[in-house]
SEFI-881013 format. One record per residue (C-alpha): x, y, z; residue in one letter. Coordinates in Angstrom, 1 decimal, always signed. Example, Ala and Ser with C-alpha at 12.3 -4.5 7.8 and 13.67 -1.06 7.14 Angstrom:
BEGIN
+12.3,-4.5,+7.8,a
+13.7,-1.1,+7.1,s
END
This chain:
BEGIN
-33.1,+6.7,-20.4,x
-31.5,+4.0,-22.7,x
-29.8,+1.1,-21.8,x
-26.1,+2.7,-22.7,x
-27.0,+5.6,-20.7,x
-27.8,+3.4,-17.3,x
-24.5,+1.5,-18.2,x
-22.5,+5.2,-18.7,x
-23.9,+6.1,-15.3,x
-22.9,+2.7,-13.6,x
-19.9,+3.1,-15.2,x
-18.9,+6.4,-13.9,x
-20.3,+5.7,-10.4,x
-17.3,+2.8,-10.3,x
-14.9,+5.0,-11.5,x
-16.2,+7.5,-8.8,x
-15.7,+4.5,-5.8,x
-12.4,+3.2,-7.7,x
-11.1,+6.5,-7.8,x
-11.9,+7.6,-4.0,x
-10.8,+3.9,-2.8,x
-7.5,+4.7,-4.4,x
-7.5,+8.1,-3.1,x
-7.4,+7.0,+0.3,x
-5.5,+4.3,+0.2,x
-2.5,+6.1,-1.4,x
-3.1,+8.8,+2.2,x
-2.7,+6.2,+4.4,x
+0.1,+5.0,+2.4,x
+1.9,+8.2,+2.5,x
+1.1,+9.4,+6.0,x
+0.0,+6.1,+7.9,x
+2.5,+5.8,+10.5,x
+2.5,+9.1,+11.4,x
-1.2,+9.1,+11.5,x
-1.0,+6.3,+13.4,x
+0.9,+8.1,+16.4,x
-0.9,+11.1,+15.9,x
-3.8,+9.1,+16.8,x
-2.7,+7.2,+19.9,x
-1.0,+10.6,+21.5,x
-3.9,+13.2,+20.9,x
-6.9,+11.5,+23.0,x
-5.9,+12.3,+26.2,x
-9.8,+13.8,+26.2,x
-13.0,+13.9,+24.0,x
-12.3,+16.9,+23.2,x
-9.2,+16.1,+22.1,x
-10.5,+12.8,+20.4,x
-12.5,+14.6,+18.1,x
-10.6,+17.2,+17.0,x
-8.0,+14.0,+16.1,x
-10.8,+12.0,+14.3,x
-12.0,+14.9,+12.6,x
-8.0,+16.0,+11.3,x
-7.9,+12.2,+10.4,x
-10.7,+11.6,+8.2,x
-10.4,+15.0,+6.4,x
-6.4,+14.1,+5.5,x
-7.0,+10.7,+4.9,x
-10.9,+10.6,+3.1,x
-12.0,+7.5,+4.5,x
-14.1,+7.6,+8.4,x
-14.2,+3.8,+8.0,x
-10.3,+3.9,+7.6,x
-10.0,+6.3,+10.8,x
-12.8,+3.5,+12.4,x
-10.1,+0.4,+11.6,x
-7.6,+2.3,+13.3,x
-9.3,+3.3,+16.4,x
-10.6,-0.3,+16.9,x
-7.2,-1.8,+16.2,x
-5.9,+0.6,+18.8,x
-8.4,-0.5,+21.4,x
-7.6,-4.1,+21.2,x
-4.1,-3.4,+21.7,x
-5.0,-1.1,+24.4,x
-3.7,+2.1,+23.4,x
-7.1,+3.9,+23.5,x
-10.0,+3.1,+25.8,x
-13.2,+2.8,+24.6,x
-14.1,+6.1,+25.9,x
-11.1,+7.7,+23.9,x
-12.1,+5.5,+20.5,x
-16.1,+6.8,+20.8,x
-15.0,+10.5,+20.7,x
-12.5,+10.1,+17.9,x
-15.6,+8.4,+15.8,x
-17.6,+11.2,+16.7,x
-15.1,+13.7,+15.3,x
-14.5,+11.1,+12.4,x
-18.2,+11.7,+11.3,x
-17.2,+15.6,+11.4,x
-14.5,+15.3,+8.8,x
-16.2,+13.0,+6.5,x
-18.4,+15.9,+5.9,x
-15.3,+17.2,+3.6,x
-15.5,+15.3,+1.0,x
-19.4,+16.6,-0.2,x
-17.7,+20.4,+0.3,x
-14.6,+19.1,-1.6,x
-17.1,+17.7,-4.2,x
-19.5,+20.4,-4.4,x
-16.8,+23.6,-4.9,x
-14.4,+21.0,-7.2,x
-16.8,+18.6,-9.1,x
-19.7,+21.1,-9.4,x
-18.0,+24.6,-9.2,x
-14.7,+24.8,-10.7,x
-15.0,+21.4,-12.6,x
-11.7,+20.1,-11.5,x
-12.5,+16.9,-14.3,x
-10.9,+19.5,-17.0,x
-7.4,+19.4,-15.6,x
-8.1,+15.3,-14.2,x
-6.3,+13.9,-17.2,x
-2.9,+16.2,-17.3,x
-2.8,+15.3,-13.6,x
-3.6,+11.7,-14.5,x
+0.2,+12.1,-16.5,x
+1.8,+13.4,-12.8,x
+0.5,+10.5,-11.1,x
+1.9,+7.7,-13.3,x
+5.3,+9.5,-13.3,x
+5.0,+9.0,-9.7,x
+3.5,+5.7,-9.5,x
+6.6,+4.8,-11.1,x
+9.5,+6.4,-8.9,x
+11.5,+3.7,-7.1,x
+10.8,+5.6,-4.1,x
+7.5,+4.1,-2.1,x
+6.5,+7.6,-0.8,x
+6.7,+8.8,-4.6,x
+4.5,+5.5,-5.6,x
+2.0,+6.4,-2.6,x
+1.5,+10.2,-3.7,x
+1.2,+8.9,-8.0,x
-1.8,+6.5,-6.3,x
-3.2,+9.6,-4.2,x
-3.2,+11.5,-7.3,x
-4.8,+8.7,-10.0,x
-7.3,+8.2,-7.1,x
-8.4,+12.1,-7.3,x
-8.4,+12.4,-10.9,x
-10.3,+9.3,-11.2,x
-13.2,+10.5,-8.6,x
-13.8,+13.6,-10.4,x
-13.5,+12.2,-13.7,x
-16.3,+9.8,-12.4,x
-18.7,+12.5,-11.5,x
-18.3,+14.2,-14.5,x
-19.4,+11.3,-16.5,x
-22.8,+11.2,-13.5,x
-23.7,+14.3,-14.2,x
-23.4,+13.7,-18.1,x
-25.2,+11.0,-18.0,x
-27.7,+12.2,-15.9,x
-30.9,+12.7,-17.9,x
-32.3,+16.3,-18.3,x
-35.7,+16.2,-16.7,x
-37.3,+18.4,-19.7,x
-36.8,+15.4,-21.8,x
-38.0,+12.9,-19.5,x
-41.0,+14.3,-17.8,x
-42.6,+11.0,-16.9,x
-39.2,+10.5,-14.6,x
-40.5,+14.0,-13.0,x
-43.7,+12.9,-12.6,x
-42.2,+9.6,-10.5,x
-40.7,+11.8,-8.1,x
-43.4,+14.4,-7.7,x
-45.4,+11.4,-6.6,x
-43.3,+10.2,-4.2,x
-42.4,+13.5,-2.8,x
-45.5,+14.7,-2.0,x
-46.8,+12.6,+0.8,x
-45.8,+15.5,+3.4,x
-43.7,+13.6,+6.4,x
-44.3,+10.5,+4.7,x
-41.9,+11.4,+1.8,x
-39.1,+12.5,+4.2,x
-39.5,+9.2,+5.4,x
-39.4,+7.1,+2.1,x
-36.3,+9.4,+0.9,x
-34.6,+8.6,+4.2,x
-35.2,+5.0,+3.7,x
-33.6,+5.7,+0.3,x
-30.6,+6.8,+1.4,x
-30.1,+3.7,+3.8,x
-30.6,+1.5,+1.0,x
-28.4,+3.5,-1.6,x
-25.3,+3.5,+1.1,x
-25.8,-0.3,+2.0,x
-25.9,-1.1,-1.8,x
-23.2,+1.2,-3.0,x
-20.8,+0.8,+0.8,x
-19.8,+4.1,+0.8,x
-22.1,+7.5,+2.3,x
-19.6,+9.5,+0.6,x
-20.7,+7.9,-3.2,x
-24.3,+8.3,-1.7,x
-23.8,+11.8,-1.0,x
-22.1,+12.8,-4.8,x
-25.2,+11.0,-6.2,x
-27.6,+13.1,-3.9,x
-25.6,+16.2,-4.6,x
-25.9,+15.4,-8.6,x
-29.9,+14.4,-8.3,x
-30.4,+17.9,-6.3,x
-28.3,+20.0,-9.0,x
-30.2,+18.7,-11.7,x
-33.7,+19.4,-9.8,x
-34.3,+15.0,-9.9,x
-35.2,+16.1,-6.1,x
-36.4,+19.0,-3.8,x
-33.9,+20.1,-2.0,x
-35.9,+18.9,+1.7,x
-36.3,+15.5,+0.6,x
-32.2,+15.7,-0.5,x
-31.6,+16.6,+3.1,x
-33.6,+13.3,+4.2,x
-31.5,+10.8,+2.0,x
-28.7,+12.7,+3.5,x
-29.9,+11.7,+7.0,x
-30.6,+7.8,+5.4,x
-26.5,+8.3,+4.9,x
-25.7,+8.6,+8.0,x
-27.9,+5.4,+8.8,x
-26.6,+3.4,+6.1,x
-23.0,+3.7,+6.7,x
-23.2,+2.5,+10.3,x
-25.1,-0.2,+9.4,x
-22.2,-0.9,+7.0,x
-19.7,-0.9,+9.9,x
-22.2,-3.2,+12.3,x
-22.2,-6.3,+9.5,x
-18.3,-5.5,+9.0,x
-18.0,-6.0,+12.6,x
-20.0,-8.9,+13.5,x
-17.1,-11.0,+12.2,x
-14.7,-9.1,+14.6,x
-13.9,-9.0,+17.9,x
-16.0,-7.9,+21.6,x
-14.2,-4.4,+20.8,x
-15.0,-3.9,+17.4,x
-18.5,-4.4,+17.9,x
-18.4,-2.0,+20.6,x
-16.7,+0.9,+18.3,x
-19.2,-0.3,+15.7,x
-22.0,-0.2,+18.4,x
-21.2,+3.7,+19.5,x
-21.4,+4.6,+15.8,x
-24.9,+3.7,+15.7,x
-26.0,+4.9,+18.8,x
-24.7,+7.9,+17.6,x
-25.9,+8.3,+14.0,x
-29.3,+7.7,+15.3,x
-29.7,+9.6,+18.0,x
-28.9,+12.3,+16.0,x
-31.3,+11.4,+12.7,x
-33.8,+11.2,+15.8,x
-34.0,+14.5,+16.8,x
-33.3,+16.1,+13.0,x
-36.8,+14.4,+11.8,x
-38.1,+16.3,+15.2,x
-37.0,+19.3,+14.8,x
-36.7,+18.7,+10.9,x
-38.4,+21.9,+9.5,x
-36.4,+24.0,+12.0,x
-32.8,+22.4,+11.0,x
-33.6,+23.0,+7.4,x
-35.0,+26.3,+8.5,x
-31.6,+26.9,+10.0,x
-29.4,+25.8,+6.9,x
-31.5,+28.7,+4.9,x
-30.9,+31.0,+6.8,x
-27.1,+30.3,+6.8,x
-27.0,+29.9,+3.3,x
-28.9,+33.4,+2.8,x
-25.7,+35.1,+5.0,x
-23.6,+33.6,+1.7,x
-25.5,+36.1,-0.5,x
-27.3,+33.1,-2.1,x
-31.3,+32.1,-2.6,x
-32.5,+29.9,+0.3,x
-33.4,+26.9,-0.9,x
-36.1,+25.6,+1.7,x
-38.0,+28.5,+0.5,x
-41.8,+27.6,-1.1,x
-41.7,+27.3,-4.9,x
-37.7,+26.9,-4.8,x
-36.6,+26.0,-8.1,x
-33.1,+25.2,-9.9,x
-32.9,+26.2,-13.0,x
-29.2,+25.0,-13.5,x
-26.4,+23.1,-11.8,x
-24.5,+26.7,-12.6,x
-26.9,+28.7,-11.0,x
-27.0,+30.6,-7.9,x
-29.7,+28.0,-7.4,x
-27.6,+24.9,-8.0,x
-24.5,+26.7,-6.1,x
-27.8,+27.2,-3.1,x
-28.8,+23.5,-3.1,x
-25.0,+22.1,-3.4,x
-23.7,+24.5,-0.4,x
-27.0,+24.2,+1.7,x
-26.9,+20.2,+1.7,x
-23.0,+20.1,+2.6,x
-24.1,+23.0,+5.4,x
-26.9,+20.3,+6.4,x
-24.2,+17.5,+6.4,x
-21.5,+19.5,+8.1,x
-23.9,+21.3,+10.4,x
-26.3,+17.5,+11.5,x
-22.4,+15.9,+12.4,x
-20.8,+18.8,+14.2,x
-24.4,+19.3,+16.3,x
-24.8,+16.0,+17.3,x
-21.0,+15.8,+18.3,x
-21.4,+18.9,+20.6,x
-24.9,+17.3,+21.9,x
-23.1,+14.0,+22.8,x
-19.5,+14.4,+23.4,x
-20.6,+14.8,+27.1,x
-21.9,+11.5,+27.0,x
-19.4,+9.7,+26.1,x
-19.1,+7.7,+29.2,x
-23.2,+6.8,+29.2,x
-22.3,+5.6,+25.5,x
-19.3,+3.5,+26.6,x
-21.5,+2.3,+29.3,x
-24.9,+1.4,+26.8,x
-22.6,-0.3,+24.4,x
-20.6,-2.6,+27.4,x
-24.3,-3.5,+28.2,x
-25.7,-4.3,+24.9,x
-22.2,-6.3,+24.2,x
-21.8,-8.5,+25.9,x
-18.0,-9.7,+26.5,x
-17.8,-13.6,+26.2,x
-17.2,-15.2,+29.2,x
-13.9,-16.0,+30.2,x
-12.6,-19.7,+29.1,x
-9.5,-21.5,+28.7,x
-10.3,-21.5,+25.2,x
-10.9,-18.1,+24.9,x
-7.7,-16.7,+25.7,x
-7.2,-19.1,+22.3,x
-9.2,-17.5,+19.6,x
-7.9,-14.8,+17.4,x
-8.2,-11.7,+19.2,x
-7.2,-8.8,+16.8,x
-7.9,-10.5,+13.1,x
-11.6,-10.4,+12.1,x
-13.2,-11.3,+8.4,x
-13.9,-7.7,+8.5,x
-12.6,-5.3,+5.4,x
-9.8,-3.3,+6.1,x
-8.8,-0.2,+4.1,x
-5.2,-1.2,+3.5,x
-2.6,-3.7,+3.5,x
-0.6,-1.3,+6.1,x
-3.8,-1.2,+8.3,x
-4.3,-4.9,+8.2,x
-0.8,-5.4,+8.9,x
-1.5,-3.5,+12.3,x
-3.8,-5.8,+13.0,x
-2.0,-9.1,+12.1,x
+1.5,-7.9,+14.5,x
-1.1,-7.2,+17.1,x
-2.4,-10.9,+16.6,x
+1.6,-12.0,+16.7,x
+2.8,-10.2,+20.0,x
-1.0,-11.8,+21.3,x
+0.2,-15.1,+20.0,x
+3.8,-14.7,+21.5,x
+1.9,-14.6,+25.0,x
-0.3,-17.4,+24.4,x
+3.4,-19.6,+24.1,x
+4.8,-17.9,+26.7,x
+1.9,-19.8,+28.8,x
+2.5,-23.2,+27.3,x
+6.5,-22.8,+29.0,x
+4.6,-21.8,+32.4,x
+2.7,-25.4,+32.4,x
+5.9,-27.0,+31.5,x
+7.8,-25.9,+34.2,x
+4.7,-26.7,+36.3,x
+4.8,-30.7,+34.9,x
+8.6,-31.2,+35.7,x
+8.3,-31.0,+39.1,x
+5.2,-32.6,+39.3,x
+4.8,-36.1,+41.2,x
+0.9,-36.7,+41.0,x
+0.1,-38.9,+38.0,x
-3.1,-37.3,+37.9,x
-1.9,-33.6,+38.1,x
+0.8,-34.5,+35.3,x
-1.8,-35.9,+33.0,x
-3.5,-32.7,+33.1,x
-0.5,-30.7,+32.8,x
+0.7,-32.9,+29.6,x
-2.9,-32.3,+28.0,x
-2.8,-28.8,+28.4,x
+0.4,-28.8,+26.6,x
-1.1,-30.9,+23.8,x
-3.7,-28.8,+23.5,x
-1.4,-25.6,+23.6,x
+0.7,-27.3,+20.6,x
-2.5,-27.9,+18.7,x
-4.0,-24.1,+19.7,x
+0.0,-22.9,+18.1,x
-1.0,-25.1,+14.7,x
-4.1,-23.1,+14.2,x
-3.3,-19.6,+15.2,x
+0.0,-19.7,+12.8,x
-2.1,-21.0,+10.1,x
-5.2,-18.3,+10.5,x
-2.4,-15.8,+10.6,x
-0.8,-17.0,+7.7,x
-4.2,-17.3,+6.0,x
-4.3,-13.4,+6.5,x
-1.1,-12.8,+5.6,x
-1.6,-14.3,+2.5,x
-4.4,-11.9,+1.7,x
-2.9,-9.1,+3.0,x
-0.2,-9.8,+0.2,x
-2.5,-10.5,-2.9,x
-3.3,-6.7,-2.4,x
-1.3,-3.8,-3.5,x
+1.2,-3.8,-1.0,x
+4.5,-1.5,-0.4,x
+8.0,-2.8,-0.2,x
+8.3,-2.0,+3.4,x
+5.0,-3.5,+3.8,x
+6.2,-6.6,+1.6,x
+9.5,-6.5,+4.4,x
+7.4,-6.9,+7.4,x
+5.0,-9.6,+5.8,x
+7.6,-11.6,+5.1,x
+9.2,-11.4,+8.3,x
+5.4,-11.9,+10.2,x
+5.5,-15.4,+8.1,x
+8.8,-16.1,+9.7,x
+7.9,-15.4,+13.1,x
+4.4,-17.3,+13.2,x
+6.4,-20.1,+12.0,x
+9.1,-20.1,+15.0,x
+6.1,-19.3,+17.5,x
+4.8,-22.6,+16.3,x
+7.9,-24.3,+17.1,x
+7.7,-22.9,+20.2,x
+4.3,-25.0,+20.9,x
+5.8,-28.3,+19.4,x
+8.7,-27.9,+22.1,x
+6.5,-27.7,+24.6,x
+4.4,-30.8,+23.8,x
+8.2,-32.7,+23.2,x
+9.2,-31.9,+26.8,x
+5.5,-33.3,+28.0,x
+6.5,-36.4,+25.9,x
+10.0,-36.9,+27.3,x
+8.1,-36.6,+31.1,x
+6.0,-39.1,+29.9,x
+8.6,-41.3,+28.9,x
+10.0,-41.0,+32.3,x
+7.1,-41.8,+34.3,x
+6.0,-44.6,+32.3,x
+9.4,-45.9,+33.0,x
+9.0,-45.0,+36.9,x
+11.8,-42.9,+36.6,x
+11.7,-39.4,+39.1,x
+14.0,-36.5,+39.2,x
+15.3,-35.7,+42.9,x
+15.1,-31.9,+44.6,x
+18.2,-30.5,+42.7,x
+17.9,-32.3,+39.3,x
+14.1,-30.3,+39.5,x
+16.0,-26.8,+40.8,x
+18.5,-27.1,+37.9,x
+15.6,-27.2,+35.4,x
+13.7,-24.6,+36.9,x
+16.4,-22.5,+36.7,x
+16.6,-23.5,+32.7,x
+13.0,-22.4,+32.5,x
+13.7,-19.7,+34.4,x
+16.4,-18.6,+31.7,x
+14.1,-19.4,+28.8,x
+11.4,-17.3,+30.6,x
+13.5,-14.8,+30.0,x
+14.4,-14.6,+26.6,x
+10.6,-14.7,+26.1,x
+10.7,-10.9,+28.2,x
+13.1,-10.0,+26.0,x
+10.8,-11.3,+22.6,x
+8.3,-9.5,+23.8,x
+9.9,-6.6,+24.6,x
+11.1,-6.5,+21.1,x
+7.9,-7.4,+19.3,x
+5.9,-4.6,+21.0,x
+8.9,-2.0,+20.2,x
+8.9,-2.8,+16.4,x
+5.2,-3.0,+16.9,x
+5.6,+0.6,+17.7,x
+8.3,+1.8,+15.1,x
+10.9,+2.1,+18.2,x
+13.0,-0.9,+18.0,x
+16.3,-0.2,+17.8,x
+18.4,-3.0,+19.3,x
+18.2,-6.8,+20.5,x
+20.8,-6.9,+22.8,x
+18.9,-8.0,+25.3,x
+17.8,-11.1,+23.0,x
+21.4,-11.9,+22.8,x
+22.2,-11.4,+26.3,x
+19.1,-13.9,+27.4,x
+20.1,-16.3,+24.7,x
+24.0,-16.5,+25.8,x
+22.6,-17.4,+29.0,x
+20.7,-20.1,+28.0,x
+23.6,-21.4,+26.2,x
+26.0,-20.9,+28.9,x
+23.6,-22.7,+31.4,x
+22.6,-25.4,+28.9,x
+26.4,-26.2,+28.3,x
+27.1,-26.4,+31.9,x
+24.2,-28.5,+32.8,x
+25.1,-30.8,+30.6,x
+28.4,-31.3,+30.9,x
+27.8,-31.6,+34.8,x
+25.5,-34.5,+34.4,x
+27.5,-36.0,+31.9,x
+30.6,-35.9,+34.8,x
+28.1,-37.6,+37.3,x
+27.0,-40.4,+34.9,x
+30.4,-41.1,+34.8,x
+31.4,-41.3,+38.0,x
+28.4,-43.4,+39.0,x
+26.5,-40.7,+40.5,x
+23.4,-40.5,+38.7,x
+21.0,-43.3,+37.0,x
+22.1,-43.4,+33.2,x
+18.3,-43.5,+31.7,x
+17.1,-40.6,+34.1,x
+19.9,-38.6,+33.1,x
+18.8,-39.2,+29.5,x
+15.6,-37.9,+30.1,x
+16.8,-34.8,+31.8,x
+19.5,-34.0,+29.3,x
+16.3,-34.1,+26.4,x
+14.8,-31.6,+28.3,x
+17.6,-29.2,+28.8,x
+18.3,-30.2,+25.3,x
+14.8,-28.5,+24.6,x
+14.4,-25.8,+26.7,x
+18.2,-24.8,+24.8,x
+16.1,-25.3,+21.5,x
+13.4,-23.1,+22.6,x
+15.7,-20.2,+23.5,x
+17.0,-20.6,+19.5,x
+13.8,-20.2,+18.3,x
+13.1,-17.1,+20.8,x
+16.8,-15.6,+19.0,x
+15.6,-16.1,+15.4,x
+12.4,-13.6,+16.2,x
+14.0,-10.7,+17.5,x
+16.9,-11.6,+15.0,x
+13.9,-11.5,+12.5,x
+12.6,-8.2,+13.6,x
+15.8,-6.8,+13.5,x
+16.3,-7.4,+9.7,x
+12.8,-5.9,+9.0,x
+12.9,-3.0,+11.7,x
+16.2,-2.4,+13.0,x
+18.0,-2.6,+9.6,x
+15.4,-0.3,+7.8,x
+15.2,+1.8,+10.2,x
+19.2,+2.8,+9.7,x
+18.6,+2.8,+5.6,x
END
């Protein structure tokens, strides 16, 4: 095998991950926000769960991209934990399509032949000004692509006859009796940790077995390494993450190896099994003794290439039946072994949704990021709680505290809007679509008025300050009158909310009730003022104290404009597109 040859074969393996990357990513493109509801509404049971995960995955190619989703989805508490274990159990299920997809396409009919006329559809579509056009020209580059790459593996795959000292290699290392099933599996771990993807793993084991590289037994080990390898992919993904994405993480492997457990027990039966369902196809069995394929286009090679997807399929759907009433002893081993951090003040602080993780798409980690925002929104909504605490405070001690929390909240606001628009800015460098590109923009607009929100906060423990360190006090009403301010701004922060979590879900369809908090605040602000103003003037009230209190309703009047913008925000990027 000569150096241009290992090259080819590199070569065409990229163009085989390029290709299925792109594949996917154009799916969820095309199809993400319906997938996305589809998801959250059909778990009502594990049954249900895994018939969704398994739909999912097979529409969408991609179990990690069905594993972002249901994570993301249990942070924001739209699925339990229960509910996210059974959908990745039925994810496993559906990721067995893509070895029968490429053993009756890439090995069978040979799709690659019509790859490059296709190829010319796609980029007529990945031009169209329409973004559902653009997504199905990427779906479409991204499948000509993958088969185009294993055509150019199996070419440059060497034929054994002319390399027998390759043969001899893996003669020697699969004939160590349970020893070799073991050394295979380990291979298969390795490849899928190396290569990141147990569907690339599986075309190269599917490409090895056609040629006769491998037995067809020790094929159905490395297949089993897979499944292995690709949770152990989605552990080191989630370490970065959050409690719940280690959890869903967590399940996977509990799951993957419990299974691979009891196939090496009962491993000659299980292949055994396979056999004998291939045989029912009309086909040699290919755990037979002396089993040999003499081509990929044999009934031999047609044998090996059915038998190891039937292995896949048959390992996935198996275990799934074996476990799925278990989930709750899963959900329960995984809470155990995970252990949630304990609860701090500065917990409630970190990111809670973002994680240095990989995501699939820009549309997925967009998900993530809003969840972070409406997270973000509540974390402010906080900071006005210990404000309204610190006005009416008289205890120089208690108001200290009070003021420092509010510092601290105004420096906690600084570094979530800057981590949010740190991941913002690499959701953008991606391939992104325009209505992705529209709520981007406006997720940079809102971090930057949450922010705001903080620094008001830390103002209005600043002008208390001011106040007490000129032994100024407000009386009963002056401290009613600001409640009541608060209360108003409190308010507008329901309504924020209310609005962030409705274009969160694709249902936003008016802000009215922004507005209607917002003329409040003005209203009250105005009359406030203008009330105090009438008592300064007639003597009534001290001149500096009244200073102090107007800079606070002044505030609070400010904070309520910088609620407005948000939902005035999402209404451009929801509202308005939602009408187009």
């Amino acid at each position: 095998m000569g150096i241009l040859q290992i090259f080819t074969l590199l070569g065409a393996l990229g163009m085989f991950l390029y290709g299925m990357n792109l594949m996917s990513s154009g799916l969820q493109k095309a199809s993400g926000n319906k997938l996305r509801s589809f998801l959250s509404a059909m778990t009502s049971n594990p049954f249900k769960g895994v018939l969704t995960g398994l739909g999912v995955t097979t529409v969408i190619q991609s179990s990690s991209a069905t594993t972002v989703m249901v994570v993301s989805f249990v942070n924001a508490g739209l699925l339990t934990l229960t509910q996210a274990i059974s959908v990745i159990m039925g994810a496993n299920i559906g990721t067995t399509v893509t070895a029968w997809m490429v053993s009756w396409l890439g090995f069978k009919a040979d799709i690659s032949v019509l790859a490059i006329p296709l190829m010319a559809l796609g980029f007529l579509f990945s031009n169209s000004k329409k973004n559902q056009r653009q997504n199905i020209g990427e779906l479409i580059v991204g499948f000509c692509l993958l088969f185009l790459g294993l055509s150019f593996m199996k070419e440059s795959v060497p034929d054994l006859n002319e390399t027998p000292e390759v043969l001899d290699f893996v003669k020697t290392w699969s004939s160590h009796g349970f020893a070799s099933v073991l050394i295979f599996l380990a291979f298969g771990t390795i490849l899928t940790l190396v290569l990141q993807s147990s569907s690339a793993t599986m075309a190269i084991t599917l490409i090895m077995l056609s040629m006769g590289w491998i037995p067809f037994n020790m094929a159905c080990a490395m297949v089993l390494g897979e499944n292995i390898g690709t949770t152990i992919t989605a552990n080191i993904a989630a370490s970065v993450g959050n409690t719940q994405a280690k959890r869903a993480a967590m399940s996977h492997t509990i799951f993957n190896l419990f299974g691979v457990i009891w196939a090496l027990i009962l491993f000659k039966p299980f292949l055994g099994l396979v056999g004998m369902i291939i045989e029912l196809f009309g086909l040699p069995n290919p755990t037979t003794e002396g089993f040999v394929v003499s081509s990929p286009t044999s009934d031999e090679g047609t044998s090996v290439l059915y038998g190891l997807s039937m292995l896949h399929t048959l390992f996935n759907t198996i275990n799934t039946f074996i476990l799925i009433w278990f989930v709750k002893a899963i959900e329960k081993a995984v809470v155990a072994i995970i252990k949630a951090p304990k609860e701090q003040d500065a917990d409630a602080f970190r990111l809670k949704y973002i994680s240095a993780g990989p995501l699939s798409t820009p549309e997925l980690a967009t998900e993530e990021a809003f969840n972070e925002i409406i997270h973000f929104a509540n974390i402010s909504r906080k900071g006005l709680g210990y404000a309204k605490m610190a006005i009416a405070e008289k205890d120089e001690d208690k108001f200290e505290e009070l003021r420092n929390k509010l510092v601290k909240y105004e420096e906690i606001s600084d570094r979530i809007e800057y981590e949010i628009a740190a991941f913002l800015n690499a959701v953008s460098a991606g391939d992104i679509s325009e209505s992705t590109s529209l709520k981007v923009k406006a997720m940079y607009k809102i971090i930057g008025e949450l922010e705001s929100l903080g620094d008001s906060g830390e103002l209005i423990s600043r002008i208390l300050s001011r106040r007490n360190v000129h032994n100024k006090t407000f009386d009963a009403t002056t401290i009613k009158k600001l409640e009541d301010m608060v209360d108003a701004v409190d308010k507008a922060y329901d309504a924020m909310i209310v609005n962030l979590e409705a274009a969160h879900k694709g249902e936003l369809q008016t802000i009215t009730n922004a507005y209607n908090a917002e003329d409040r605040i003005n209203r009250l602000r105005s009359n406030l003022r203008d009330a105090e103003i009438e008592d300064m003037e007639d003597g009534d009230k001290n001149y500096q104290t009244s200073v102090y209190y107007i800079d606070v309703v002044n505030e609070l009047e400010r904070m309520g404009d910088f609620l407005i913008n948000i939902s005035q925000e999402l209404e451009r990027a929801f509202v308005n597109k939602i009408h187009e």
